[in-house]
C-alpha positions in Angstrom: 87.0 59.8 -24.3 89.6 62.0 -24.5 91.7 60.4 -26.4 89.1 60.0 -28.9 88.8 63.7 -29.4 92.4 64.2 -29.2 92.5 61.7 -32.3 89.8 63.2 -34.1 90.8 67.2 -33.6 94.2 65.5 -35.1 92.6 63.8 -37.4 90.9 67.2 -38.5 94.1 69.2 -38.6 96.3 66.6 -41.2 93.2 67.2 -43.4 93.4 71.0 -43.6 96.9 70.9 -44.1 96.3 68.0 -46.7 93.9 69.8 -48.6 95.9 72.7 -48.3 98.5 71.0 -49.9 95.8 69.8 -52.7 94.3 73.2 -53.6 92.6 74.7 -51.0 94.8 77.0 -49.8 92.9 80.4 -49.3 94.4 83.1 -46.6 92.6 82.1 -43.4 89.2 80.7 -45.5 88.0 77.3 -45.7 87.8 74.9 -42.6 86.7 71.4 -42.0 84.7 69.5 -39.5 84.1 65.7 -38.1 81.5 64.5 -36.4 82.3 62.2 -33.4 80.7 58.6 -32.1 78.9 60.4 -29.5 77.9 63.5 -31.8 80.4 65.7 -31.4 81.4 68.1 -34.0 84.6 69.5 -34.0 86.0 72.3 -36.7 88.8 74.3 -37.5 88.8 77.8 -35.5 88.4 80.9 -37.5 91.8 82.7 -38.2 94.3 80.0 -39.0 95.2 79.6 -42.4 94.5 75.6 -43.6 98.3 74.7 -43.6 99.4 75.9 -40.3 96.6 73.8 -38.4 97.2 72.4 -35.5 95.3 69.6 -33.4 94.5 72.6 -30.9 93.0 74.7 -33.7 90.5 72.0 -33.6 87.2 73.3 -31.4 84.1 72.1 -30.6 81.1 73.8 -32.1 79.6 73.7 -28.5 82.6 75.9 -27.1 81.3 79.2 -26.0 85.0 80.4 -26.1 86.1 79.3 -29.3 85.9 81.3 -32.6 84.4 79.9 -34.8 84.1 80.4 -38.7 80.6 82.3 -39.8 79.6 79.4 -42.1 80.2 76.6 -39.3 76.1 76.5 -40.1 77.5 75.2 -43.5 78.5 72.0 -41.0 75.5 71.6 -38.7 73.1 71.8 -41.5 74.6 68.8 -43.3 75.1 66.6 -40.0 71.9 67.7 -38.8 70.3 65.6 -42.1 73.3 63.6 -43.1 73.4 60.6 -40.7 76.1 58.7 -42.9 78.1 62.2 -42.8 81.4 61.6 -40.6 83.4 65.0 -41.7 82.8 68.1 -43.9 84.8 70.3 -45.9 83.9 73.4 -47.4 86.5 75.7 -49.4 87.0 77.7 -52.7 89.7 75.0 -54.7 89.9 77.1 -57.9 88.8 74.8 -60.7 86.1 73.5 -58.7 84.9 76.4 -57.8 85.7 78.0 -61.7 83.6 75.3 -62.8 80.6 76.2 -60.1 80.6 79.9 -62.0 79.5 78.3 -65.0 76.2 75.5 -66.8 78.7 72.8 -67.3 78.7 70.1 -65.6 81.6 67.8 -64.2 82.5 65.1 -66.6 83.9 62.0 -65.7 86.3 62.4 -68.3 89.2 60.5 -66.1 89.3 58.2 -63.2 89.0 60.9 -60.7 85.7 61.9 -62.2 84.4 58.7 -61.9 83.9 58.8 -58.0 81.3 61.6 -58.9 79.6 59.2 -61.3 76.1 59.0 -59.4 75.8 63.2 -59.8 77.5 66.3 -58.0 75.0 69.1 -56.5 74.7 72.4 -57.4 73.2 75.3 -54.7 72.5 78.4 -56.6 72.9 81.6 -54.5 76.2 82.8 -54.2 75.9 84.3 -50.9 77.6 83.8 -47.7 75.9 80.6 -45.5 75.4 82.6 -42.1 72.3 81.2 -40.5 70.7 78.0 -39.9 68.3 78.3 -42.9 70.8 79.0 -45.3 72.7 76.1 -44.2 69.3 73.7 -44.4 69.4 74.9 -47.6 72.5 73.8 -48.5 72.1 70.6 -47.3 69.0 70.2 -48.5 70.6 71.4 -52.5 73.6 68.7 -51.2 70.7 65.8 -51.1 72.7 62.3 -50.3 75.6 63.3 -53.3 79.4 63.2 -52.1 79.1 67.1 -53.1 77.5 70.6 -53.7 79.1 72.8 -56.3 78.0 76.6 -54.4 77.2 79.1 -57.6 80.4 81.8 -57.7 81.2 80.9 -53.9 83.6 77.3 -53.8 82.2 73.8 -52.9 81.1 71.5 -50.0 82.2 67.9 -49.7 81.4 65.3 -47.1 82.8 61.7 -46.0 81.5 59.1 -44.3 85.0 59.9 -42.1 87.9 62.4 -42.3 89.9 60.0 -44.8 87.2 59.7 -47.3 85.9 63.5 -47.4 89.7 64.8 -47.9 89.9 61.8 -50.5 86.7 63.4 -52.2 87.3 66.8 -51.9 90.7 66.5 -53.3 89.5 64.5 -56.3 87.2 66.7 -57.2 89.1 69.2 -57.8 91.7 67.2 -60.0 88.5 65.7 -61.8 87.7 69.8 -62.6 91.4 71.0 -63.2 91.6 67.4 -65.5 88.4 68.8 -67.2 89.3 72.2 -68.0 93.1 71.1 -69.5 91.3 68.0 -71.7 88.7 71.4 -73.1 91.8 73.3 -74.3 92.9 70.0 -76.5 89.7 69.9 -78.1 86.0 68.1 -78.1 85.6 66.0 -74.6 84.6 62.5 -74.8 83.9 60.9 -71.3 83.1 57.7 -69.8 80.0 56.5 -70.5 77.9 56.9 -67.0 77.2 53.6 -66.9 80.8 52.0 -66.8 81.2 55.0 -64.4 79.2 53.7 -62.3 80.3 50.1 -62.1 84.0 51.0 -61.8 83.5 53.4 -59.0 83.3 50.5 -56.0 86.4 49.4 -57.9 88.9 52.4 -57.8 87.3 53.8 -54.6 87.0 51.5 -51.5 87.8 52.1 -48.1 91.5 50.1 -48.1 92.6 52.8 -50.9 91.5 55.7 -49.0 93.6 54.3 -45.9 96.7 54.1 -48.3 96.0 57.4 -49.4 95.7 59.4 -46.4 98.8 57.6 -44.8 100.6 58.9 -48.2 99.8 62.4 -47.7 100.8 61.7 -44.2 104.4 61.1 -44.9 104.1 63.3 -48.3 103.4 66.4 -45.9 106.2 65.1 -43.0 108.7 64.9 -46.2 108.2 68.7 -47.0 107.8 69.5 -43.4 104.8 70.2 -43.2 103.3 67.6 -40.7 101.7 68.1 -37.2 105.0 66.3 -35.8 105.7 63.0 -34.4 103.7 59.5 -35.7 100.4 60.1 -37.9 97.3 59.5 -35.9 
């Protein structure tokens, strides 16, 4: 068992320095979360910026010792009613959340868009989550979508594991940042939903994802900014 953790609160830490890497950068904010095989959940502490993560910044939610971040409930709330949910992230990428400050609506425009071809969520008070009702209500604005766009606040993407939500999380915010460049050349013109919809099982399936995340493995060792020693 042990060792399973051990692997997961790794797991956990590549992903916030990932997404770090990817957008998601902001002081000390943003943190994510996975849920274990036995229920589990395990999140980044409070007070660690995303890029200096390590596996020991990992906690459980359950540790009476640990600091945790005041929207951890952001977390719970989704696992609580999300049994498909394997890992959460929640941070404030800035076209994402640009895009969450405003009535449009994310296109799919490109290939990244197309993973959010069956809709993207929208929760509409911009406050901070704090308590267990606000988090319900989050979850419940998330529905079973890979993401909730929070009004002039940032976003919350889940997974089915820790590969797939960083995969997501990350690609929505290119799908956004792709969005607002394509507005400045003039009138948009995006896939039709349909063709959307039957490429996405195409360009997203579970062998990509595992090519992806060992990419950003060895992108961040590269640049030095890896946990160390082989990628769990």
């Amino acid at each position: 068992m042990a060792a399973v953790v051990q692997s997961l609160q790794a797991q956990v830490a590549w992903a916030c320095r990932i997404l770090a890497a990817e957008g998601y950068a902001d002081l000390t904010l943003g943190h994510v979360s996975a849920r274990g095989a036995d229920g589990s959940i395990w999140i980044k502490r409070k007070g660690v910026a995303l890029d200096e993560v390590e596996a020991e910044d990992v906690v459980s939610v359950e540790d009476t010792d640990a600091v945790l971040h005041l929207e951890t409930v952001l977390h719970t709330g989704v696992y609580r009613v999300r049994a498909d949910v394997g890992a959460v992230v929640h941070g404030h990428p800035p076209y994402a959340t640009a895009l969450g400050a405003t009535s449009a609506d994310l296109l799919p425009l490109t290939h990244d868009g197309i993973l959010f071809a069956d809709g993207i969520s929208r929760f509409g008070e911009p406050d901070l989550i704090v308590d267990d009702d606000q988090g319900e209500a989050v979850a419940a604005a998330l529905g079973a979508t890979r993401a909730v766009m929070m009004a002039n606040h940032g976003v919350l993407v889940v997974g089915k594991d820790v590969p797939w939500a960083v995969l997501t999380a990350a690609t929505l915010e290119r799908a956004a940042r792709l969005q607002s460049i394509a507005h400045t050349f003039g009138e948009l013109q995006p896939i039709d939903t349909q063709l959307a919809c039957e490429l996405q099982p195409v360009k997203y399936r579970d062998e990509f994802v595992a090519e992806y995340w060992e990419a950003w493995q060895r992108q961040l060792d590269r640049a030095g900014g890896g946990l160390g020693g082989d990628p769990d």
